[in-house]
N, C-alpha and C positions, 0 to 999 in steps of 0.2 A: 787202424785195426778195427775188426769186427768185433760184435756181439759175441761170437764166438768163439775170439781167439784170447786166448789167456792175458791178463796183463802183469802178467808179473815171471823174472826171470826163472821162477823154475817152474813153472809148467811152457817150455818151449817154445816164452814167445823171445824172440833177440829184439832187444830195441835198435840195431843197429843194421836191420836189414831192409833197406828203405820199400821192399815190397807191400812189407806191414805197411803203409801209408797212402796206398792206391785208394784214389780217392772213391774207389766201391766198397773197400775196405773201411773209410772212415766209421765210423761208429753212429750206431743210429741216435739221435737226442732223446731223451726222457722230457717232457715237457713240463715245467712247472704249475704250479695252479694257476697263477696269473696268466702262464702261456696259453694252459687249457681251457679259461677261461674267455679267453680275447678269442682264442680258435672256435669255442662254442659259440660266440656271438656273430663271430665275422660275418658269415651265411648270410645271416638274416638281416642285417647292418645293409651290408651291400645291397639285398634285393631292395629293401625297403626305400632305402638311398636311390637306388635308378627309380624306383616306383615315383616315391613323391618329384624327382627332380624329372623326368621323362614325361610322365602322366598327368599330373596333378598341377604341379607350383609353375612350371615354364616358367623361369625367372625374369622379369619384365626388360630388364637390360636386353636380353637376347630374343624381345620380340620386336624392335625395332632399330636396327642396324644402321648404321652411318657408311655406305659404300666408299664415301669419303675418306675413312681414316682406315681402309682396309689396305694390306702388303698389296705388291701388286697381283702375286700368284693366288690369291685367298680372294682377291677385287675380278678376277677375271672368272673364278667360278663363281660369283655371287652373281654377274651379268648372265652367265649362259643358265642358272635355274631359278633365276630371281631370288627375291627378299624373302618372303615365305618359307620356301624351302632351304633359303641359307641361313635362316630362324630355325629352323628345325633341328635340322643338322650340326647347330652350335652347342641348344638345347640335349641334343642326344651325346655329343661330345663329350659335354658335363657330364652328363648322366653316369655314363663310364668309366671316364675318368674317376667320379669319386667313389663309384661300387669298387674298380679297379683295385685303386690307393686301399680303399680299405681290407680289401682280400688279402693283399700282400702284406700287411701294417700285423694282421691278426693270423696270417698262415693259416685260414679258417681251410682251405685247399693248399693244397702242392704250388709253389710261386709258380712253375712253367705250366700248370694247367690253369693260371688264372691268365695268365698271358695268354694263352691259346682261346681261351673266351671272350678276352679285352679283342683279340685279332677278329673272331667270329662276330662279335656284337657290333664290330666298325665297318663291318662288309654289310651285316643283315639292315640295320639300321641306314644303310646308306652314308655314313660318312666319308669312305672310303669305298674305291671298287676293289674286286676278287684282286686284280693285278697289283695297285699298289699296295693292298695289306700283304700280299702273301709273297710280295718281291721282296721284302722286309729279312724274311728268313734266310733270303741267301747277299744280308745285305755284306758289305763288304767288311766291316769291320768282326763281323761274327768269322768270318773266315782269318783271318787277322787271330783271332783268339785260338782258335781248332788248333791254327797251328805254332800257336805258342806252348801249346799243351803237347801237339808231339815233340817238338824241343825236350820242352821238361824230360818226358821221355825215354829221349834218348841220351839227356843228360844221368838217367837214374841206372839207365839200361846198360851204358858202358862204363859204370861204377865211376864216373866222374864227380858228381853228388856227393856219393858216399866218401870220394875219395877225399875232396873238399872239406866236407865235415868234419870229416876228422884230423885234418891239417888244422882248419880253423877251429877246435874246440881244443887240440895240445898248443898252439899257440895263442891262445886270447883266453882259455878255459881255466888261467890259475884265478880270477876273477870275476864274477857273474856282470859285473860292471861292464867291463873291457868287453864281455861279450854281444852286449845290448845296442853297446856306441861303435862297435864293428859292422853290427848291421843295421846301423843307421848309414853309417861312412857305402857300405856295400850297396842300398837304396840308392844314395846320390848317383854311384855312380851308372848304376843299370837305369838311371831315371832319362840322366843325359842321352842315353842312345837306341832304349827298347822305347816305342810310344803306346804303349799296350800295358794298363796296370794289373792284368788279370797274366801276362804273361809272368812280369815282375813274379807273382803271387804264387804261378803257378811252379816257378824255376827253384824261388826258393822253400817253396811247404818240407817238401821232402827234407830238406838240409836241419831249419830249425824245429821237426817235427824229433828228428834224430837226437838231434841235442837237448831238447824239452826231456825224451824219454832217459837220457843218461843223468838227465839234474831230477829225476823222478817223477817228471810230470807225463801221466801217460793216458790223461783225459778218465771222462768218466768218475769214477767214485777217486779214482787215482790224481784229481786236480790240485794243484799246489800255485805257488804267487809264481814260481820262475816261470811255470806256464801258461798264464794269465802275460806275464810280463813278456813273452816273448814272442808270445802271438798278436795280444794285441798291439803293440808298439809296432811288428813288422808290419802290421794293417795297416799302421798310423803312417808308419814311414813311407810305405809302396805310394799312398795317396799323396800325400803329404809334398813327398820328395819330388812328386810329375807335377805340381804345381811350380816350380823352380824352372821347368824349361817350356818353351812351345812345344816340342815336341816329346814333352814327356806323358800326353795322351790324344787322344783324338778330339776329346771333348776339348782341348785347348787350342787347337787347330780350328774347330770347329768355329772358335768363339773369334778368334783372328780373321777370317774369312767372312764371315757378318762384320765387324767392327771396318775392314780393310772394305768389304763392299759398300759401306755406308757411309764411310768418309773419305774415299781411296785411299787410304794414307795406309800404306805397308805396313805389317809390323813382323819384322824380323827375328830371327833367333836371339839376337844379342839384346833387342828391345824388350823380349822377356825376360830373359834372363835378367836385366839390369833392374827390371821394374819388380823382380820376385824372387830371385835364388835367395837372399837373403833374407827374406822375409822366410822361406819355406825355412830354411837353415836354425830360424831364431824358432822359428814353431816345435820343428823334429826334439829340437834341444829341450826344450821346454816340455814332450810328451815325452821324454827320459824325466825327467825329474818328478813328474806329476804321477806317474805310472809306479815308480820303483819309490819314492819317497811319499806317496801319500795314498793311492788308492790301493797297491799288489808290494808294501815292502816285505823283503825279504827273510825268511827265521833263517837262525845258522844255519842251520839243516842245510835247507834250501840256495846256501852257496857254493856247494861242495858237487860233484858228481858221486849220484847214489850207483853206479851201476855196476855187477859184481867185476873182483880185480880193478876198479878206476881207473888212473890215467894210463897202469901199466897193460891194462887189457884192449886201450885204446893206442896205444902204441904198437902192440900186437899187430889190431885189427890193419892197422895203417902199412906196416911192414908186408903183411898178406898179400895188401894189392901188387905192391914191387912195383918198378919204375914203370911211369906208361909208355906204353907203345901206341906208336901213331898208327900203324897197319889191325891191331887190335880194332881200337875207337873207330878205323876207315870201315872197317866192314861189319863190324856193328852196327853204325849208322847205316849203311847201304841197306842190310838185312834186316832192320828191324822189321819184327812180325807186326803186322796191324794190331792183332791182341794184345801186342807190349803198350802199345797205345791207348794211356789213361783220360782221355777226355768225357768231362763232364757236360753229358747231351742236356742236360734236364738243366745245366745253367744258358746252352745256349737257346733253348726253347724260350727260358726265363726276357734274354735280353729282347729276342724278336720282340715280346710286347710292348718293351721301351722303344725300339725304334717305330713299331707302327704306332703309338700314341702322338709319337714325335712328330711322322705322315699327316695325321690325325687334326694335329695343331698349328700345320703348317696348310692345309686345308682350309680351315675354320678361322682362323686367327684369332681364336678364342683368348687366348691371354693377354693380347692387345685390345681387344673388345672389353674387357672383363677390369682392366688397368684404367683405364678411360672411366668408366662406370664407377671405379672406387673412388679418382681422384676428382673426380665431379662430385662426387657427394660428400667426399669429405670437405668440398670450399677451397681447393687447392686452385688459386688464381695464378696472374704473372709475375706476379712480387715474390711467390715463392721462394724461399732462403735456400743455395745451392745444399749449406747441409743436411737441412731436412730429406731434401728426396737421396742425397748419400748414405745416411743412415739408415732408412727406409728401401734402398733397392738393395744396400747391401747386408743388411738385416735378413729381407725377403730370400734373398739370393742363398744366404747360410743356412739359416735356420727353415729354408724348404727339405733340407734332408731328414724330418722330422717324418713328411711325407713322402719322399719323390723316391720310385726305385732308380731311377737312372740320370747319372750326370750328364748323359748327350741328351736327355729330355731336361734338364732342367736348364743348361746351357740355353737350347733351341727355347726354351721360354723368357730367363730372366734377362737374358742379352739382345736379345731384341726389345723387349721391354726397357731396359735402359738408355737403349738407342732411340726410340719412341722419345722419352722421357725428358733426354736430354734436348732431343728436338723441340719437344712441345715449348719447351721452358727457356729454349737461346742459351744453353749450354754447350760448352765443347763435349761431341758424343764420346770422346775419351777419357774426360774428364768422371764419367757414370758408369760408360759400360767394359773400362779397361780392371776399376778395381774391384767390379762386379764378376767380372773372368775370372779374377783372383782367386775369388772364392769356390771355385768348380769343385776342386779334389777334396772339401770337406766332407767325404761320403765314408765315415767308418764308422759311425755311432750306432746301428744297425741293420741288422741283417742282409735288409732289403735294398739297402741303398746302391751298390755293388756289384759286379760280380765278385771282385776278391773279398767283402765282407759275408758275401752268403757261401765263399768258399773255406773261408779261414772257422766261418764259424762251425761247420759241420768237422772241426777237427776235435771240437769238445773237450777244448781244455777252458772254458771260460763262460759264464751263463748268459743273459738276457739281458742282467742286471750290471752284469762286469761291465758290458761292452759298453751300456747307455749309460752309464755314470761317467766313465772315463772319456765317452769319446762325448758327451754334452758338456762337459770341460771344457776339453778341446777348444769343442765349437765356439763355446762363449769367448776363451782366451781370443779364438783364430779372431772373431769377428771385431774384436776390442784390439787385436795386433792391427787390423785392416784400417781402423779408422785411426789408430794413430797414424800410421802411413800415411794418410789421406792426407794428413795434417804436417807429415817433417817428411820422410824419403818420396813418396808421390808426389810432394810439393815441389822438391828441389828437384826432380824428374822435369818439371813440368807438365805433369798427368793432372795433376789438378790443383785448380786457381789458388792465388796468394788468399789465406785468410779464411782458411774455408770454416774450421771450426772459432777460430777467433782467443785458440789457447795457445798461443805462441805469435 
């Protein structure tokens, strides 16, 4: 719903007409102080940042380059412009990267116009040519997403959504409980077979956007715990739930495909699944309990559906649609108008600048150069204790979504750094970089991290505050769930060695 349309049932808004929920319609944010705060500085944070890291400091690491411990695609442009200008170019990488990070961190601009700068400053700078940044926008997974969004669509367009809805809220809705651990149950299973979490995201907004507005949560000054709790928990679950399969995102495929290139060793559907559905299963549970019992519990009120006439108006509505017809839904689909088509341009702009970073870094081999440099300095010899660098990449690996807008960019960093890692030190590379994968789908703590967290958040039933309490929870439990596994179900997997922390 917009700014302008009424939120309350009697000035003619119906909470139960999922067109209110087009996501042109969402509602624009109010910024907090701290929001507007961090947005006043961003600007100048960022210029400052590429100034001194571009101009000024040239950080000593990245003026003399080891060709030696270069990938090979990153070692083969380092021979055709030499050392100098692959010192340059690593130097301006940085540069961007962290004005980048900080644009986005602060919303000091629009996230898809800092992406469109990050894309402009990797071409002007030379990091990248015109072809590879700008082939970026028509990369294949953006397309993947477009048409997840027409789906949604035309899920909403031949009242299958709506029809949904309201099935699922007269039968799970005598209890807000039952309603929460439904669509947890309902995440697993759309996790197992869409590999797209922004699809996930986008199928179900409409649904629990409906049901938010019947328990009275209708965003804005109208925010309540159910809807806090039902939005953010579905963030937690969408991400959460795609860690449990290979194929429950791209960035997990991604991660399989490096790990399987560096050691051939296959890793199959059944190989994830064994090494994480469970794990994912024991997390989701755990951000039911943490969400509803400690940071968003519930007042009476707020267990009941506030909507005029209740369940009996919602048995109504349900009666209205009458049985479906398959020839109805056939050409609805056939026909939908392009205009019925809700896709959010300004998120896929957004992702282009994660995938050309990712170009960017695969170019440079910045994060490998940059790994090397830290564990030099820190005295990290051969004796190295396999837990240290466990806790450490997977530490790194979690709590980079503090920074990183994109899990296929963090993936494309912290997994080859693992793989590095393990090599360096005569480790099994599956041993570092299988339960560093693990960690991909922690991306709900904010906005940035996502595209279903920069989408669910423009639904404004939940503030800046809501999201980074709850979901740096999370993170801490997620990371503290990973390392016991390192230690008892990884162990007995065979993912990593007998004895690794030395507490069992």
């Amino acid at each position: 719903m917009s700014a302008n349309i009424p939120k309350n049932d009697n000035n003619n808004f119906d909470p139960l007409d999922m067109q209110n929920y087009r996501i042109e319609k969402l509602p624009k944010r109010t910024k907090s102080k701290v929001e507007s705060f961090l947005a006043t500085i961003g600007g100048p944070l960022a210029i400052i940042s590429f100034v001194l890291i571009y101009f000024i400091f040239k950080p000593g690491f990245l003026l003399n380059i080891d060709s030696g411990s270069l990938s090979e695609y990153a070692g083969n442009i380092f021979r055709q412009i030499g050392a100098s200008e692959f010192s340059r170019i690593n130097i301006a990488m940085l540069a961007i990267f962290v004005a980048g990070v900080l644009l986005w961190m602060t919303e000091a601009i629009p996230n898809y116009l800092t992406s469109l700068l990050i894309i402009i400053a990797l071409v002007l700078t030379g990091v990248l040519s015109e072809k590879e940044a700008y082939a970026q926008l028509g990369h294949k997974v953006m397309w993947l997403n477009i048409m997840s969004f027409v789906l949604a669509s035309m899920l909403v367009k031949t009242g299958l959504a709506k029809r949904f809805a309201l099935w699922f809220i007269l039968r799970f809705g005598k209890k807000s409980s039952s309603i929460f651990l439904s669509f947890l149950l309902i995440n697993i299973v759309l996790s197992a077979f869409i590999s797209a979490t922004t699809a996930k995201a986008a199928i179900l907004l409409p649904i629990f956007m409906v049901i938010a507005a019947i328990y009275g949560a209708r965003g804005g000054e109208k925010k309540n715990n159910f809807g806090r709790n039902i939005v953010l928990q579905n963030l937690f679950y969408i991400n959460i739930g795609a860690s449990g399969f290979l194929t429950g995102s791209g960035a997990n495929l991604l991660a399989a495909a490096l790990i399987t290139g560096a050691t051939g060793i296959d890793i199959y559907f059944t190989d994830w699944m064994k090494g994480n559905f469970m794990v994912a299963l024991l997390l989701m549970f755990l951000g039911y309990i943490v969400a509803t019992r400690i940071f968003f519990p519930l007042k009476k009120e707020e267990r009941l559906p506030q909507i005029s006439g209740g369940m009996d108006r919602l048995r109504e509505e349900l009666h209205k649609l009458g049985k479906m017809d398959f020839q109805e839904v056939k050409s609805a689909i056939l026909f939908l108008k392009w205009n019925d088509v809700d896709i959010p341009w300004h998120l896929m702009l957004f992702s282009a600048g994660a995938y050309t970073l990712g170009a960017g870094f695969k170019s440079t081999d910045l994060p490998s150069i940059s790994v090397d440099a830290v564990f030099d300095s820190l005295g990290f010899g051969a004796n190295t204790p396999f837990w240290v660098l466990y806790l450490a990449l997977t530490f790194a690996m979690a709590f980079s979504a503090l920074f990183f807008q994109s899990k296929t960019m963090r993936t494309m960093i912290f997994v080859p750094i693992a793989i590095g890692v393990a090599n360096r030190f005569g480790f099994s590379v599956l041993s570092l970089a299988l339960p560093v994968a693990f960690l991909i789908e922690h991306v709900y703590m904010l906005p940035f991290n996502s595209k279903p967290a920069a989408l669910l958040y423009e639904t404004d039933q939940y503030s800046l505050t809501n999201t980074f309490k709850f979901g740096f929870t999370m993170l801490v439990i997620g990371w503290l769930v990973n390392i016991l596994m390192g230690e008892t179900w990884y162990r007995y997997l065979g993912i990593t060695p007998d004895g690794v922390f030395g507490i069992f």
